[in-house]
C-alpha positions as CSV (number, residue, x, y, z in Angstrom):
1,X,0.0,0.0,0.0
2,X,1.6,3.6,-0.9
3,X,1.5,6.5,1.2
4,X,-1.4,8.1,-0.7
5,X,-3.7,5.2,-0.8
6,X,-2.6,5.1,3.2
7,X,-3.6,8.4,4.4
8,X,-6.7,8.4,2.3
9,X,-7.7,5.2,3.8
10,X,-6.8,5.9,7.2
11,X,-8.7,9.3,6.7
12,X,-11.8,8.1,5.6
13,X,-12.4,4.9,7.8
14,X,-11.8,7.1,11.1
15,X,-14.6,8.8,12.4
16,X,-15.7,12.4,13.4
17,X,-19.3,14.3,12.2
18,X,-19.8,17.6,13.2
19,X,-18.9,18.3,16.4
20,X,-17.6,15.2,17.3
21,X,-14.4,15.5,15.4
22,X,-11.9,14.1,18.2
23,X,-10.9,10.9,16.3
24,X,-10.2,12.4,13.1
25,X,-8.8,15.6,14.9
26,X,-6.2,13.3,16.6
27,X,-5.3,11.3,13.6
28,X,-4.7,14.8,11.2
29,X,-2.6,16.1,14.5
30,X,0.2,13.2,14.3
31,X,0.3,13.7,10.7
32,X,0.8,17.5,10.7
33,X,3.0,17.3,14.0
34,X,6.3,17.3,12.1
35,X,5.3,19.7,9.4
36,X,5.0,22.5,11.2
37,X,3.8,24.7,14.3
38,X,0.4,23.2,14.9
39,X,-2.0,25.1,16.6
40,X,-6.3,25.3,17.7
41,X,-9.0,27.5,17.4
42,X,-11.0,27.0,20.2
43,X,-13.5,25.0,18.0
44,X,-11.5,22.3,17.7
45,X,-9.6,23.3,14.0
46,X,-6.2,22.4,13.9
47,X,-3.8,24.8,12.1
48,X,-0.2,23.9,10.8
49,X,2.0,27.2,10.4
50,X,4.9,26.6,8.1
51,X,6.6,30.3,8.8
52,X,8.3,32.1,5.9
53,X,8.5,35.2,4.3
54,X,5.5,36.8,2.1
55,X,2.1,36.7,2.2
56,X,-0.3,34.4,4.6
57,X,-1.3,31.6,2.2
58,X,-4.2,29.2,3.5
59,X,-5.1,25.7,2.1
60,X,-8.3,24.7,3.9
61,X,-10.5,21.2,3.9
62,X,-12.6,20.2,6.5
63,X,-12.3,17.3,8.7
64,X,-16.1,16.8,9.6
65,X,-18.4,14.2,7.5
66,X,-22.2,14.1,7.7
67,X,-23.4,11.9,10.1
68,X,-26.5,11.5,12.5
69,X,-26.9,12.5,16.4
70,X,-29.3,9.9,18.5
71,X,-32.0,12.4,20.0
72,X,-34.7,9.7,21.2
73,X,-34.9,6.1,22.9
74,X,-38.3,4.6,22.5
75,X,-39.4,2.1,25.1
76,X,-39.2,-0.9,22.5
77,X,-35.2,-0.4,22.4
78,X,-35.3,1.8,19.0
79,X,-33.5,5.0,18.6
80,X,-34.7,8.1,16.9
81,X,-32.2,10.7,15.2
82,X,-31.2,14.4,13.7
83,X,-28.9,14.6,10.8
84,X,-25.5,16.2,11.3
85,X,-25.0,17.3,7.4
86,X,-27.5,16.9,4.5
87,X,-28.8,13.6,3.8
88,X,-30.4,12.3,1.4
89,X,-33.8,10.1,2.4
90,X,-33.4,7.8,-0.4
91,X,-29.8,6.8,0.7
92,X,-30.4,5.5,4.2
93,X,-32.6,2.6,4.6
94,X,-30.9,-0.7,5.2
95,X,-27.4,0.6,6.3
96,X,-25.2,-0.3,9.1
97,X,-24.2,2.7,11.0
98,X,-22.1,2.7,14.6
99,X,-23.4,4.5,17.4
100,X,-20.2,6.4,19.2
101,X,-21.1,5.6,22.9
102,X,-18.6,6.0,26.2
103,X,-18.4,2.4,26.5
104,X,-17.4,1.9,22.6
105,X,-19.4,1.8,19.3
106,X,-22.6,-0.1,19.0
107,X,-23.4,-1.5,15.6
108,X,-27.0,-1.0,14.1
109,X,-29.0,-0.7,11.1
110,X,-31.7,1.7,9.9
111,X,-34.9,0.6,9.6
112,X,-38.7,1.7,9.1
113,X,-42.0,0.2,8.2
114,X,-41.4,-2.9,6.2
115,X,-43.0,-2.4,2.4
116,X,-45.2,-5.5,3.5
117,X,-47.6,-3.7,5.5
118,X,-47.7,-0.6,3.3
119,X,-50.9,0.1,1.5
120,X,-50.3,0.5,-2.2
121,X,-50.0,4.3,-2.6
122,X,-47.3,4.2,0.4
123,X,-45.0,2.5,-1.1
124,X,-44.5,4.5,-3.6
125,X,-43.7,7.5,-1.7
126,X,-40.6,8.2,0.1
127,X,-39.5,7.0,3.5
128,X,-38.9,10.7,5.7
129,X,-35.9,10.4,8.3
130,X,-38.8,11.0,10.6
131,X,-40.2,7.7,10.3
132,X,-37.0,6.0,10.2
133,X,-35.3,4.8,13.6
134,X,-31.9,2.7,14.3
135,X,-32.2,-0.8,15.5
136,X,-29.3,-1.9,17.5
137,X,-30.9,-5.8,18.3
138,X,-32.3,-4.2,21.4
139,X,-35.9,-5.4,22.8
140,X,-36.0,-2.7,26.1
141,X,-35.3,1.2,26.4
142,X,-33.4,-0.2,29.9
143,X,-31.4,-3.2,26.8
144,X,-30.1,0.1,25.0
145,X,-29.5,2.1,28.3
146,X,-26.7,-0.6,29.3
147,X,-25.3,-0.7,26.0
148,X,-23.8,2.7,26.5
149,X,-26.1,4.3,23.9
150,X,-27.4,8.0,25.2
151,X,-29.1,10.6,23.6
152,X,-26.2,12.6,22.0
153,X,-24.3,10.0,21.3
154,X,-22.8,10.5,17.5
155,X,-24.0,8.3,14.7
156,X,-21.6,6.9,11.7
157,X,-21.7,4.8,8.7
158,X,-20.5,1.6,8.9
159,X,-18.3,1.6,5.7
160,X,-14.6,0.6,4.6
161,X,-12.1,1.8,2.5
162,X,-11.8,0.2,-1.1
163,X,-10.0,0.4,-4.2
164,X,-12.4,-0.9,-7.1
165,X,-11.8,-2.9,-10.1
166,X,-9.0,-1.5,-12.1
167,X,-6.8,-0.2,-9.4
168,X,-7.3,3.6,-9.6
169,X,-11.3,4.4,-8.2
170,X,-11.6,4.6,-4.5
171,X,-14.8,3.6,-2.8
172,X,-14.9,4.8,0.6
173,X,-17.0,7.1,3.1
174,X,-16.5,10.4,4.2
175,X,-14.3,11.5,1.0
176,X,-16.2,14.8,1.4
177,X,-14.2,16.1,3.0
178,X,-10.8,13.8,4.0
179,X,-9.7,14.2,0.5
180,X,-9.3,18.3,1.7
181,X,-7.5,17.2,4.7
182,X,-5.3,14.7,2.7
183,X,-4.7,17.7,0.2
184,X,-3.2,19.8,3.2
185,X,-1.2,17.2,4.2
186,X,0.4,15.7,1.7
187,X,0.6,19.7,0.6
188,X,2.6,20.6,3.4
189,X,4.7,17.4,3.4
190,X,6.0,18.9,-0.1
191,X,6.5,22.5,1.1
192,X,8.3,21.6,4.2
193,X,11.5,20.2,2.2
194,X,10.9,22.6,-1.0
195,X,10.3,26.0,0.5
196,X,7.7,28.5,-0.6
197,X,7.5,32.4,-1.1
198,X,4.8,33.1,1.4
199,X,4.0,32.5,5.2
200,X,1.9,28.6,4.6
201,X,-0.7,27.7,6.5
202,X,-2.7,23.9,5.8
203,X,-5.8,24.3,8.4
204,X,-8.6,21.6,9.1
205,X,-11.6,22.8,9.9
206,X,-14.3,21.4,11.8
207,X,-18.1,22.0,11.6
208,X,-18.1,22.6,7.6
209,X,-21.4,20.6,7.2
210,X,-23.6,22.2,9.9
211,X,-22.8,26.0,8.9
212,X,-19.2,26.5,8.0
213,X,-18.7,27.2,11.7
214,X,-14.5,26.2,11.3
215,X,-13.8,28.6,8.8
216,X,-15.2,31.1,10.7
217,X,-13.3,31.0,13.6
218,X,-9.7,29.8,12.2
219,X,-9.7,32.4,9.4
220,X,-10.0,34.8,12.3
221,X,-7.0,33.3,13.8
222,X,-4.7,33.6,10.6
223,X,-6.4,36.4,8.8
224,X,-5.1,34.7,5.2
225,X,-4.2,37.0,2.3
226,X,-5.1,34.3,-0.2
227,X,-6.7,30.6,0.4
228,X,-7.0,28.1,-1.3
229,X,-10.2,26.0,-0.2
230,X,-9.9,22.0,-1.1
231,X,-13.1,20.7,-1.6
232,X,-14.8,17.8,-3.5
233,X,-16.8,18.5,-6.6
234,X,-20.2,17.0,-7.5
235,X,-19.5,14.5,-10.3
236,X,-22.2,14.5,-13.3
237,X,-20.8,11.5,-14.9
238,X,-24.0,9.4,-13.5
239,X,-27.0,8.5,-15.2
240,X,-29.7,10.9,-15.0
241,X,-27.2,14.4,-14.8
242,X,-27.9,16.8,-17.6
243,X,-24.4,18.9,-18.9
244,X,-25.9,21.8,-17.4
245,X,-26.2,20.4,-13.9
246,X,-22.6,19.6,-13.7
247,X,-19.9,18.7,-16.2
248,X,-17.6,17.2,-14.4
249,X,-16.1,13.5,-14.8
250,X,-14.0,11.2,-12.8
251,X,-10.4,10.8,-14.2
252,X,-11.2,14.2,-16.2
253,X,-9.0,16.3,-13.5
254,X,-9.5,18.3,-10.6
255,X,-11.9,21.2,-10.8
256,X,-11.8,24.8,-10.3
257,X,-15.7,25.9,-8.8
258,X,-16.8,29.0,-10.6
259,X,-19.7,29.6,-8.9
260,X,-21.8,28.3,-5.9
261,X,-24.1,29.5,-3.7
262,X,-21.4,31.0,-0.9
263,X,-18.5,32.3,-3.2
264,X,-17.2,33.9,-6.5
265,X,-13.9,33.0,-6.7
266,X,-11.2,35.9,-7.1
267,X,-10.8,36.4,-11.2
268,X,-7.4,37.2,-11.0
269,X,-6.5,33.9,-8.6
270,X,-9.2,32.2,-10.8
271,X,-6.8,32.8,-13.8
272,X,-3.4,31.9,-12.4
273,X,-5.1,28.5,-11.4
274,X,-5.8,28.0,-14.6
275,X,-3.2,29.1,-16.8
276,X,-0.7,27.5,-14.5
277,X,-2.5,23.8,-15.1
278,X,-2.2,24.7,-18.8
279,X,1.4,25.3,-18.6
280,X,2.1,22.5,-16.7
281,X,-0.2,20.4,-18.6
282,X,-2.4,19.3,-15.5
283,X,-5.6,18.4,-16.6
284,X,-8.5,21.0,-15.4
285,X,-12.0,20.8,-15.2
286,X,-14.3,24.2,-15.2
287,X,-17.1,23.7,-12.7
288,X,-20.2,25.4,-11.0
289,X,-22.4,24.5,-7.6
290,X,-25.3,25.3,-10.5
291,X,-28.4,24.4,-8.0
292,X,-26.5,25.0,-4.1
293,X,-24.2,24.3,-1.9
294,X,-21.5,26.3,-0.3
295,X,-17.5,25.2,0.9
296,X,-15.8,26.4,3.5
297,X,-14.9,29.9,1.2
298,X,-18.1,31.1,1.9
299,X,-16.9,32.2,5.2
300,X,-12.7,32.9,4.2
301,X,-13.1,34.9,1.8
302,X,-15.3,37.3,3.8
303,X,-12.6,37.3,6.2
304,X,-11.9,41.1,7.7
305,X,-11.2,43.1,4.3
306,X,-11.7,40.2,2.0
307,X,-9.5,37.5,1.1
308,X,-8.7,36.6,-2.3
309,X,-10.0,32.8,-2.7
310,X,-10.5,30.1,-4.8
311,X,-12.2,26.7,-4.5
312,X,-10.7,23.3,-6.1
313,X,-12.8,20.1,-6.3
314,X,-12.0,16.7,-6.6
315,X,-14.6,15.0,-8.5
316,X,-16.7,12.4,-6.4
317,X,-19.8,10.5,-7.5
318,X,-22.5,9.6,-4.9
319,X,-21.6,12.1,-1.7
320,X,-23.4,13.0,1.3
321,X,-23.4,9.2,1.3
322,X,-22.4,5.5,2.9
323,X,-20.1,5.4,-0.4
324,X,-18.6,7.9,-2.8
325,X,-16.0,7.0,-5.6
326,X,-13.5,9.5,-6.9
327,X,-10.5,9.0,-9.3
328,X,-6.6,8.7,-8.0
329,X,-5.7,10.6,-11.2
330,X,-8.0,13.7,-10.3
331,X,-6.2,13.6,-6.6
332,X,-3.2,13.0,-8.1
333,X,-3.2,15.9,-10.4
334,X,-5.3,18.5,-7.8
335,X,-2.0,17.6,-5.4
336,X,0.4,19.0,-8.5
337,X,-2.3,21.8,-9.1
338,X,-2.0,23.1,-5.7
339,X,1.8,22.6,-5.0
340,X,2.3,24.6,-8.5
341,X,-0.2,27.3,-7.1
342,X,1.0,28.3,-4.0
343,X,4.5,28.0,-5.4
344,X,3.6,31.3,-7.2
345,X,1.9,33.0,-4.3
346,X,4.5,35.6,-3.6
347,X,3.7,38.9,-1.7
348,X,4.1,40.6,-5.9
349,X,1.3,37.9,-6.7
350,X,-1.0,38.0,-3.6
351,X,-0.9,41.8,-4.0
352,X,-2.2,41.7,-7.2
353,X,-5.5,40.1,-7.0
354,X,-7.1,43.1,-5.2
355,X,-5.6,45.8,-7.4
């Protein structure tokens, strides 16, 4: 196993939804420890400073993953939930989830009223999250009470890491966002042996999915002059996506957002990103958040005075979910695009994009 296919897997088969980030918090902290001066806000984000001279440069991805909260026991041993991150109804029923109790996880499945004693018409509607609960094999309210399981307790998808047929798509949960956080690591890995023109700072933020509450509070603590926010991009390359929804395809590239609901990215940052991946021959995708959705950038770039930002996707099929696929290539080649990027963010640059 190489060191990419490592770190990605290690990223995405740890745990942490929003708010909960502590296991995924501790694993990003051992790998940033010996690339710089790691630091907190004081909502859990970690920030790795590598010092130098020129402008504050941050590359941003967010640690958190949508999950589920357990707000209810019923007296038959069930448990009701809240989602931590947009979820899709259609995508639940049937799957193994953990439940992150003080005693240890607790396996169960989600469940709701079997399509054998629907009427007609209900079965052909959708099951609501409402009427949905997790069964953990409990019979009693006192059964899941001395399991550990207490309202609060996190909820996670049961899933593994995978490479699929062919040896370069990646099947795994939680790619939105651990590719980001692999991004900034393997980013800062690079930059701490070949130097850079600017002050660097790779952050993971927590709390992306549930109001972009990370970015908030550790752009405060840097006050960037340019970021760089590493994202996943919505992949169109499934059945039933029109062109105009989205364009892009796995093993097509990275992408460069130019629009979502949140952020315009800065035309003049906009245009190095893209004239650098034709120079260096990096393959590029043009993208756009045509319906929603926000990133991280929706809150940096608004950041005191403005900063300067741009958002770069790596195309994923089938997030928000137990299992989304992207491409090695398109991480492969977003890792180049970056590395190539900041390379060029000197204080001459940076100063530039608001002028």
């Amino acid at each position: 196993m190489d060191n990419t296919i490592e770190l990605l897997k290690t990223l995405t088969e740890v745990d942490g939804v929003p708010g909960y980030e502590n296991e995924v918090r501790a694993v990003l902290d051992q790998y940033l420890a010996s690339l710089g001066d790691v630091s907190r806000d004081k909502l859990g984000s970690l920030i790795c400073r590598q010092p130098g001279d020129g402008p504050k440069v941050m590359l941003a991805g967010h640690m958190d993953e949508v999950g589920f909260m357990v707000t209810h026991i019923t007296k038959d041993g069930y448990l009701k939930f809240v989602q931590l991150g947009g979820w899709w109804d259609q995508v639940l029923l049937g799957h193994r989830v953990v439940i992150k109790t003080r005693l240890g996880g607790v396996v169960g499945v989600i469940g709701a009223k079997p399509p054998h004693l629907l009427a007609v018409e209900e079965r052909n509607k959708v099951v609501k999250k409402q009427d949905m609960y997790i069964d953990i094999g409990a019979l009693t309210e006192a059964e899941v009470v001395a399991s550990g399981v207490r309202i609060g307790d996190a909820v996670v998808p049961l899933a593994d890491f995978q490479v699929m047929s062919g040896g370069k798509t990646l099947l795994a949960k939680a790619f939105d966002n651990r590719v980001g956080c692999g991004l900034v690591v393997q980013a800062l890995q690079h930059f701490k042996d070949a130097g850079h023109p600017n002050d660097l700072y790779g952050v993971t933020t927590v709390m992306e999915e549930v109001g972009l509450r990370g970015a908030t509070t550790s752009a405060q603590a840097i006050t960037p002059d340019v970021a760089l926010i590493l994202e996943v991009d919505i992949a169109g390359d499934v059945p039933g996506i029109k062109p105009e929804q989205s364009r892009a395809r796995l093993g097509a590239g990275p992408s460069i957002i130019m629009y979502d609901k949140g952020m315009l990215p800065n035309l003049k940052l906009r245009d190095l990103v893209i004239d650098t991946a034709a120079e260096k021959n990096i393959p590029l995708q043009i993208s756009a958040y045509a319906v929603g959705g926000s990133t991280d950038g929706a809150k940096i770039h608004l950041q005191g005075i403005g900063v300067p930002s741009v958002v770069l996707g790596i195309p994923s099929r089938h997030i928000h979910s137990h299992g989304s696929i992207i491409h090695r290539d398109d991480y492969e080649n977003g890792l180049k695009l970056i590395k190539e990027v900041v390379a060029r963010l000197d204080a001459a640059t940076v100063d530039d994009f608001t002028r």
